[in-house]
C-alpha positions as CSV (number, residue, x, y, z in Angstrom):
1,X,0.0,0.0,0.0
2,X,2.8,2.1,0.8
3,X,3.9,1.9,-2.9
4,X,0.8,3.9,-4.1
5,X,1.6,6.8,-1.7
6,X,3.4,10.2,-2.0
7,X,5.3,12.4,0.7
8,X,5.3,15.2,-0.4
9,X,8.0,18.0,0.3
10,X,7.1,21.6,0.9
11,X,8.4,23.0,-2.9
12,X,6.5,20.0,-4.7
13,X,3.3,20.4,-2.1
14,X,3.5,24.5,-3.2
15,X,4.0,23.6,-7.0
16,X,1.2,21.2,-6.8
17,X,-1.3,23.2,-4.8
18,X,-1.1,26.2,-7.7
19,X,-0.8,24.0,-10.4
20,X,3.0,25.2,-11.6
21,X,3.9,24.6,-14.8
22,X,7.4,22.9,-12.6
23,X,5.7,19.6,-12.4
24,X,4.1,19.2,-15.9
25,X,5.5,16.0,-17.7
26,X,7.1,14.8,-15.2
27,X,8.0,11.2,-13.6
28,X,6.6,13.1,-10.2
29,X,3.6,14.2,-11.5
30,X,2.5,11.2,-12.7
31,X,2.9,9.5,-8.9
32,X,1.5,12.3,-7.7
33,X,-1.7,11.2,-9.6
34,X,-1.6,7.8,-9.0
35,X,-1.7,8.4,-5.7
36,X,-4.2,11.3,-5.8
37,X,-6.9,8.1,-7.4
38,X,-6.3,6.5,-4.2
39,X,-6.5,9.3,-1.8
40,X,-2.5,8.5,-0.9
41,X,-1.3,11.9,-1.2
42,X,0.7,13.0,2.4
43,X,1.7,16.4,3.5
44,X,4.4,17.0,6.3
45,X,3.0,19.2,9.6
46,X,6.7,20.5,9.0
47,X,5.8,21.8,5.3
48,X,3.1,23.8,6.9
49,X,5.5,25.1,9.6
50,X,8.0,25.9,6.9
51,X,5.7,27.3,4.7
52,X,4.5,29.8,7.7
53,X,7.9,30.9,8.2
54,X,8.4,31.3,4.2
55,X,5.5,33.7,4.7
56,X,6.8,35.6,7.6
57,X,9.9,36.3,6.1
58,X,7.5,37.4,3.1
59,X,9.4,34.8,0.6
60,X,5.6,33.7,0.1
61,X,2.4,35.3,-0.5
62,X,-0.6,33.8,0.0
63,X,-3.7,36.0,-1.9
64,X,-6.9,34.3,1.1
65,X,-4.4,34.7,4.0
66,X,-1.7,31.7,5.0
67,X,-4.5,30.1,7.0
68,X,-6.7,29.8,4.5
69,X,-4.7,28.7,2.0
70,X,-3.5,25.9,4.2
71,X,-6.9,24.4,4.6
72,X,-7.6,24.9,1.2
73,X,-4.7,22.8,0.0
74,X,-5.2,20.1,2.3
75,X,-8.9,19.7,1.2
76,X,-7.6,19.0,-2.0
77,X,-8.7,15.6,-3.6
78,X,-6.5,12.8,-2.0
79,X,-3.9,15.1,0.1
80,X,-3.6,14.9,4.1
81,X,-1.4,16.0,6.8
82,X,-1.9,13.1,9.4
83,X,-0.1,15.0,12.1
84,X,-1.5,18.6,11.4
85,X,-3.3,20.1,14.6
86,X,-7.0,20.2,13.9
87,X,-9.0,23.5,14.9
């Protein structure tokens, strides 16, 4: 089972979430997929962390607010962040 699942790291999570052209044709999106189909996709707490400090040093915008765009990419189809605090 563990074959059909994706970590994935804060850059690729980003890139994925706002459907960057970085990923297109590549041997990672296609996993990504696959494991997208069987809801497989995992997310680091840490990536969030990082993310959050990415946006405090203002090396990331987020348009909604951090928060929101947080809960918004983990509601994506087949993504979760098994260890995220829950509000």
């Amino acid at each position: 089972m563990l074959e059909d699942s994706v970590l994935l790291d804060t850059h690729v999570w980003w890139w994925f979430a706002m459907g960057s052209e970085r990923l297109e044709a590549t041997p990672a999106l296609a996993a990504i997929h696959k494991a997208q189909d069987r809801n497989r996709i995992f997310v680091s707490v840490m990536s969030i962390w990082e993310m959050g400090i990415l946006e405090s040093k203002e090396r990331l915008r987020f348009h909604q607010g951090f928060k929101e765009w947080v809960a918004m990419a983990l509601a994506a189809p087949g993504v979760m962040a098994p260890l995220a605090a829950r509000p």
